[in-house]
C-alpha positions in Angstrom: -97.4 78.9 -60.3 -94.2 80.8 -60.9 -91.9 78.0 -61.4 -93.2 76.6 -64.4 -93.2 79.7 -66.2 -89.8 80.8 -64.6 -88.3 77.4 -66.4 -90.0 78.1 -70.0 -88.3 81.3 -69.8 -84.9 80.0 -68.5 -84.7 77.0 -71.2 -85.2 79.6 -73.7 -82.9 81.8 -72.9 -80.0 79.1 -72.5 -81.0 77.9 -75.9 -80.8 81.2 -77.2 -77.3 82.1 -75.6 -75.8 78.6 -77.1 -77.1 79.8 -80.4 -75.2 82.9 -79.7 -71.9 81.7 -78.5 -72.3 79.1 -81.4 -72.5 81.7 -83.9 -69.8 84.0 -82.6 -67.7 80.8 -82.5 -68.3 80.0 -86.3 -67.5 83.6 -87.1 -63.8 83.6 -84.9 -63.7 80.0 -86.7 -63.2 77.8 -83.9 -66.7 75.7 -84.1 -66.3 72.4 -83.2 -62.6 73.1 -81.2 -64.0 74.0 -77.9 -62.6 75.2 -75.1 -61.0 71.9 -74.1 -58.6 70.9 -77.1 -55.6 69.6 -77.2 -54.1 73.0 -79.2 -51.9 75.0 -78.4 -52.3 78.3 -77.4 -51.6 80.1 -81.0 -53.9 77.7 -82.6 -50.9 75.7 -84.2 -50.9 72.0 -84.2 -52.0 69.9 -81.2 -49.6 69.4 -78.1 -47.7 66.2 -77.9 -49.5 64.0 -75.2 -47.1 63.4 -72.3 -46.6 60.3 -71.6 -44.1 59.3 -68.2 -41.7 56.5 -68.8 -41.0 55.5 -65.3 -43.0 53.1 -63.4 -45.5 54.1 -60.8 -45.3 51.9 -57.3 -48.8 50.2 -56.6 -50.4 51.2 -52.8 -49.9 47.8 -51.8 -45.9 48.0 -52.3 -45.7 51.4 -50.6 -47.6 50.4 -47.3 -45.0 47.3 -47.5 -42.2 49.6 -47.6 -43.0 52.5 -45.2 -43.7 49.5 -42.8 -40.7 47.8 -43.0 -38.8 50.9 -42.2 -40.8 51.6 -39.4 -39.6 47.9 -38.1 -35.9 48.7 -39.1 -36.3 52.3 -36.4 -38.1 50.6 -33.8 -35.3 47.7 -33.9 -32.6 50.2 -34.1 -34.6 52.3 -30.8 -35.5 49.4 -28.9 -32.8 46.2 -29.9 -28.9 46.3 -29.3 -27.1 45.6 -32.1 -25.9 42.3 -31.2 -29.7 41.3 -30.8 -30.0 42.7 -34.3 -27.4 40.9 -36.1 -28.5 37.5 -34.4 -32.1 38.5 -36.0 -31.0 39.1 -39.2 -28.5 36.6 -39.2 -31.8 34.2 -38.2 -33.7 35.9 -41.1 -30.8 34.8 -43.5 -32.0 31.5 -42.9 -28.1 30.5 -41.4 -27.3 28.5 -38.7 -25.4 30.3 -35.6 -22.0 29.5 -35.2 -21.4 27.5 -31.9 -18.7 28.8 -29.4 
């Protein structure tokens, strides 16, 4: 019974405080500015939009790169360096040199 007449009351009363802040806003000048504009501070001109001029790595090419150097540290742990060269050297797409 209450909460019908409790949200009457409450729609008015938000109606009435935009009204309010509306009209103080008009009077300071700033209707239609808002609190979210791209002004400065002092009310001068708007900021310059930033705009980053170096390019941003995809997730896809990070994953790719942290996991290759995991596999370089766990060759480097776990392979001698002989082993390794031969690997890489296989990688290369080279044939071995025969002794």
């Amino acid at each position: 019974m209450l909460l019908p007449l409790e949200k009457v009351q409450e729609e008015a009363a938000v109606s009435t405080a935009v009204l309010e802040w509306t009209e103080r806003q008009a009077a300071a000048g700033e209707v239609g500015g808002g609190g979210d504009s791209d002004s400065d501070e002092d009310g001068g001109a708007p900021a310059e939009e930033f705009v980053a001029h170096v390019a941003v790595p995809s997730q896809e090419s990070i994953e790719r790169a942290v996991l290759e150097q995991k596999k370089r540290e766990m060759l480097e742990q776990y392979v001698s360096k002989e082993e390794a060269a031969a690997q890489e050297f296989a990688k290369a797409g080279a044939k071995r040199p025969r002794d």
